[in-house]
matplotlib code that plots the C-alpha trace (Angstrom):
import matplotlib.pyplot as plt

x = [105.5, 102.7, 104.5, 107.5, 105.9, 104.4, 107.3, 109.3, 106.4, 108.8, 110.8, 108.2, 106.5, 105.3, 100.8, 99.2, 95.4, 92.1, 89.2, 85.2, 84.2, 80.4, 77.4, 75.6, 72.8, 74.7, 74.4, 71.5, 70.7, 72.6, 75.8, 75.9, 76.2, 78.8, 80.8, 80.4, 81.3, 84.5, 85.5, 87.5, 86.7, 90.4, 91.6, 92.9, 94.2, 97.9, 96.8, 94.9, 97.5, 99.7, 97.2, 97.1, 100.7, 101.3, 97.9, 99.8, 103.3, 101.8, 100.4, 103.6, 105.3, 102.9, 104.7, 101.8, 100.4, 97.3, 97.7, 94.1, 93.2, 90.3, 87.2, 88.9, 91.3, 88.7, 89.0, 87.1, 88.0, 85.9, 86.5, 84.8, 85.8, 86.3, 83.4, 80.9, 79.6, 78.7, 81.6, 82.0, 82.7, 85.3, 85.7, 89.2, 86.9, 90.4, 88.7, 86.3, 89.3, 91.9, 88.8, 88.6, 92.3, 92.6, 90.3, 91.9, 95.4, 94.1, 92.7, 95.0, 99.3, 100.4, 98.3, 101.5, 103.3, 100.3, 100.2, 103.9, 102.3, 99.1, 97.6, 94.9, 92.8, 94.6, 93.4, 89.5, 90.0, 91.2, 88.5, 85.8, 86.7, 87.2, 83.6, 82.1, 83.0, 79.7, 78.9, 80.8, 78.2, 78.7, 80.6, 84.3, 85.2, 88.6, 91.6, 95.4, 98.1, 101.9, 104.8, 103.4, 100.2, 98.1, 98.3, 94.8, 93.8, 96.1, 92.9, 90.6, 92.7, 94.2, 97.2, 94.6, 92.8, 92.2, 95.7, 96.8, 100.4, 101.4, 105.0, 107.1, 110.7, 111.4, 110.3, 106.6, 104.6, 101.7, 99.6, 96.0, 94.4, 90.3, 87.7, 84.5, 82.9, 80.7, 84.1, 86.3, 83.4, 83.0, 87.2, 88.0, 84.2, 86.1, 90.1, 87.4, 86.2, 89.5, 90.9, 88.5, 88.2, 92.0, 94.1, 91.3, 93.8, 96.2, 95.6, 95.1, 91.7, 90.8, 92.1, 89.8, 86.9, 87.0, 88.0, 84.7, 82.5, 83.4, 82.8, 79.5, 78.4, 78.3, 76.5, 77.1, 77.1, 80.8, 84.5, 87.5, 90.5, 93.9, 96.4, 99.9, 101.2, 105.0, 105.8, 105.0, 108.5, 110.1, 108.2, 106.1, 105.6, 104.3, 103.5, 101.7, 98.0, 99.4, 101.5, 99.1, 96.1, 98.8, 99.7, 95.9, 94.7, 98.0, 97.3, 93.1, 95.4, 97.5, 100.8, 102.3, 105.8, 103.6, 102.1, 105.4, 107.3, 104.7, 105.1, 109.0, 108.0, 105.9, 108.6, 111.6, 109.6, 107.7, 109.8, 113.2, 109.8, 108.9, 112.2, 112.7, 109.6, 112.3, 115.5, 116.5]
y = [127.3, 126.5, 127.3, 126.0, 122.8, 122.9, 123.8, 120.9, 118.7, 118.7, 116.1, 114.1, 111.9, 113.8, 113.4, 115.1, 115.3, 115.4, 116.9, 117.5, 120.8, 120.7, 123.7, 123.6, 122.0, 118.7, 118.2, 117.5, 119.7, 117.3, 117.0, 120.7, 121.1, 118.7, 120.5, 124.0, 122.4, 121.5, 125.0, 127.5, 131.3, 132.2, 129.3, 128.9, 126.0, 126.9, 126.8, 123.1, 122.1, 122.7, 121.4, 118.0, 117.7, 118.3, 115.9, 112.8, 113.6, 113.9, 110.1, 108.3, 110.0, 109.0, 106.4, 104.5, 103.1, 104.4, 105.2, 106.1, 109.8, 110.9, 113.1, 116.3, 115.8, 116.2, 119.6, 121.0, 123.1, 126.2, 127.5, 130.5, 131.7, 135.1, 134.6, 133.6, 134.6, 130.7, 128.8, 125.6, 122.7, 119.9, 117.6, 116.0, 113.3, 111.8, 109.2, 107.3, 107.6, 106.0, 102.9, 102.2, 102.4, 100.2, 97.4, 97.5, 97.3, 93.9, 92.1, 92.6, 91.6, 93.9, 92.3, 90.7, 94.0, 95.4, 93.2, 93.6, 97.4, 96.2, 92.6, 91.5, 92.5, 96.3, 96.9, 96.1, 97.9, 101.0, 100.4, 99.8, 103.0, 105.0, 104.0, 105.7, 109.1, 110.8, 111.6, 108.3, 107.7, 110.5, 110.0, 110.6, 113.8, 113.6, 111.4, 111.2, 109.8, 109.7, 110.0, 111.0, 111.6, 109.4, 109.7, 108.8, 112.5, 114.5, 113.6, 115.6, 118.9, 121.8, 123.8, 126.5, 125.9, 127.8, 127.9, 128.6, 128.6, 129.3, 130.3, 131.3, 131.7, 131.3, 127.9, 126.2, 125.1, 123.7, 124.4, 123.7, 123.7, 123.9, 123.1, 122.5, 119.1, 118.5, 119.6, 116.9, 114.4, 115.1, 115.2, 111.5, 109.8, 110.9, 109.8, 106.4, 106.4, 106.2, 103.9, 101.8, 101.7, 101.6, 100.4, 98.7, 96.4, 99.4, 100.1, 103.6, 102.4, 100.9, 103.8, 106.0, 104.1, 104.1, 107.9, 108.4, 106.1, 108.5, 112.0, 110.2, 110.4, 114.2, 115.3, 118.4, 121.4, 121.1, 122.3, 119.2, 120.5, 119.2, 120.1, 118.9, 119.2, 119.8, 117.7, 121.1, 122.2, 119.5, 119.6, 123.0, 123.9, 120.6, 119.7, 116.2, 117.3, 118.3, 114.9, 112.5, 114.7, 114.2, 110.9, 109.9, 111.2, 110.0, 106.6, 107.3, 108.4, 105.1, 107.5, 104.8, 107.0, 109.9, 107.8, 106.6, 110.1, 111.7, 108.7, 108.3, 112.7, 111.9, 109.0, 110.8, 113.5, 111.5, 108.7, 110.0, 111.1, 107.7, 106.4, 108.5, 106.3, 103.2, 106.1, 105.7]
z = [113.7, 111.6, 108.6, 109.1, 109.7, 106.6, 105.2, 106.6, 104.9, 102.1, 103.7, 104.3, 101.9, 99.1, 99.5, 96.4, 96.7, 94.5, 95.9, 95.2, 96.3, 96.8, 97.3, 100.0, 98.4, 97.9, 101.7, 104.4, 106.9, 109.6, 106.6, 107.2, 110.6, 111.0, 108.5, 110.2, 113.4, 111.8, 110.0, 111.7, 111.2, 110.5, 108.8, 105.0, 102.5, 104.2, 107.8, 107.3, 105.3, 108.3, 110.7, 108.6, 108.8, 112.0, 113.2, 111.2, 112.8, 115.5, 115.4, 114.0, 117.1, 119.9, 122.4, 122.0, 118.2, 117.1, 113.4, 113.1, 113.3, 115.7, 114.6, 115.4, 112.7, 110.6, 108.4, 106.1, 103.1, 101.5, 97.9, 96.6, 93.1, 91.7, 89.4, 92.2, 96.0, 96.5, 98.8, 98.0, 100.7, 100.8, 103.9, 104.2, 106.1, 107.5, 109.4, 107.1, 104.3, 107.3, 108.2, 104.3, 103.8, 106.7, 105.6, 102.2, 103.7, 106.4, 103.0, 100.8, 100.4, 103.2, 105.7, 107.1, 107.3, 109.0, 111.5, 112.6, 113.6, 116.1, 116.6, 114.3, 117.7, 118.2, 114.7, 115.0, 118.2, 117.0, 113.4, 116.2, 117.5, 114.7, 113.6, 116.0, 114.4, 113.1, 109.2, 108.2, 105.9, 103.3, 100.0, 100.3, 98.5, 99.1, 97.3, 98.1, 96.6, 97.9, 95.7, 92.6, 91.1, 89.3, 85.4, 85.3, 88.2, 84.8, 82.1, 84.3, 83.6, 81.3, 81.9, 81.1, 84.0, 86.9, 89.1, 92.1, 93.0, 96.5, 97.3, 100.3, 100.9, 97.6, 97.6, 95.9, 98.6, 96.1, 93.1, 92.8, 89.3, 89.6, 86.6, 87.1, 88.2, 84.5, 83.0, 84.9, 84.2, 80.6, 79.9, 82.3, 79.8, 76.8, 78.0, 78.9, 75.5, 73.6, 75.6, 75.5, 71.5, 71.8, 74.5, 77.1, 78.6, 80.4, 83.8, 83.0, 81.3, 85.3, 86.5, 84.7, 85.1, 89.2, 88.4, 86.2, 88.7, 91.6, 89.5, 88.9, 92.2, 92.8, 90.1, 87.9, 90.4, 92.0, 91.7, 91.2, 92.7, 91.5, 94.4, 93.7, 97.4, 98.1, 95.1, 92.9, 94.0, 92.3, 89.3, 88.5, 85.7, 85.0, 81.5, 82.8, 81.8, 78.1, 77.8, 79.1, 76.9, 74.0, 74.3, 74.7, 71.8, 69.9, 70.5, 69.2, 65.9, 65.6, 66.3, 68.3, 68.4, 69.6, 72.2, 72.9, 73.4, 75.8, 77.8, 78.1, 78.9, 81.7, 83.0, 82.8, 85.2, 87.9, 88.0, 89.6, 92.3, 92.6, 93.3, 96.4, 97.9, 98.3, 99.3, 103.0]

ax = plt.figure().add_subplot(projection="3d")
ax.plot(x, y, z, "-o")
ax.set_aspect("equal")
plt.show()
């Protein structure tokens, strides 16, 4: 069942992710044990990507509306690399990404939409609720996007990074590409750089510099994990992290046609994606 419900995932909204995988070092002794309470013995990135999907059907099917997940949807990922014995850690820290996402969306232009979901009162509620999860207080290691990916998550890789691509019944399930965390950080302060001597008034240049102030926070000793999701079927192999590499440094060179051609590139390929957000 559990892979045929991930399967299915393909029909769902398409949620790419970028993740910090941290030693254990980067944690406190009380981090840590909240994390090994979390992990399974037999799981893998497969299994919690099943488990994921079927915890958020599971809450847009409930008779009754509570859109926020509970503590034991929390999961927690583990990466060890060929070249190493040291596993890595990556909480999907579901509920203290839902309570920011939550206070963004009750501030912001789809308050109104929001509110035809719960009252203004259901929503503190189930925010008062939610807060009482433990280990809110750590630094979010995980970031999603739906319907494409981010321009801005392509500057932090290579196409010769480490990949994984996982496949089943003929079909791409995902592909992860992994580079180290000094890596990422070094590659988005240098994307940061041009633009800014550039081009500082394109959203990518925002974009990269929320991007750079979050790799900030975890130091040097880390793994950033690029994982496409089900949108890998549609698109793999992707030539993003080339085009968006290319176009970048094209426009540092004054090659406004360059600049231009890796752009219509990455367009012609993530916008048809896009589109399918406003399908019914």
């Amino acid at each position: 069942m559990a892979s045929g419900l991930y399967l299915g995932g393909v029909q769902l909204p398409f949620v790419s992710s970028l993740r910090v995988y941290l030693p254990r070092g980067a944690y406190t002794t009380a981090e840590f044990a909240h994390l090994k309470s979390l992990m399974d013995p037999e799981q893998d990135p497969v299994s919690i990507d099943a488990s994921e999907l079927a915890d958020s059907l599971n809450r847009v099917s409930l008779t009754q509306t509570h859109p926020l997940p509970t503590p034991d949807e929390d999961k927690v990922r583990v990466l060890t690399l060929p070249e190493g014995d040291v596993e890595l850690y990556a909480p999907s820290q579901a509920v203290a990404r839902s309570i920011a996402g939550s206070a963004e969306l009750l501030t912001g232009h789809m308050e109104h939409l929001a509110t035809l979901v719960l009252t203004q009162e259901q929503w503190a509620q189930e925010i008062e609720h939610a807060t009482a999860a433990p280990a809110l207080g750590m630094p979010l290691q995980t970031r999603q996007s739906t319907w494409g990916i981010p321009f801005s998550w392509f500057t932090l890789v290579y196409a010769n990074d480490r990949m994984e691509v996982v496949e089943a019944n003929g079909r791409i399930l995902t592909v992860r590409i992994q580079v180290p965390l000094s890596i990422a950080a070094g590659r988005a302060e240098r994307m940061l750089g041009m633009l800014a001597a550039m081009a500082p008034e394109l959203d990518l240049f925002a974009e990269l510099e929320d991007l750079g102030h979050w790799l900030a926070g975890f130091g040097d000793d880390g793994v950033v994990e690029l994982d496409y999701g089900p949108v890998a079927n549609r698109v793999h192999p992707d030539d993003s992290p080339a085009d968006v590499h290319m176009g970048l440094q094209c426009l540092a060179d004054g090659d406004f046609t360059g600049a231009a051609a890796a752009y219509r590139r990455l367009a012609n390929r993530w916008m048809p994606i896009r589109q399918l957000a406003r399908a019914n």
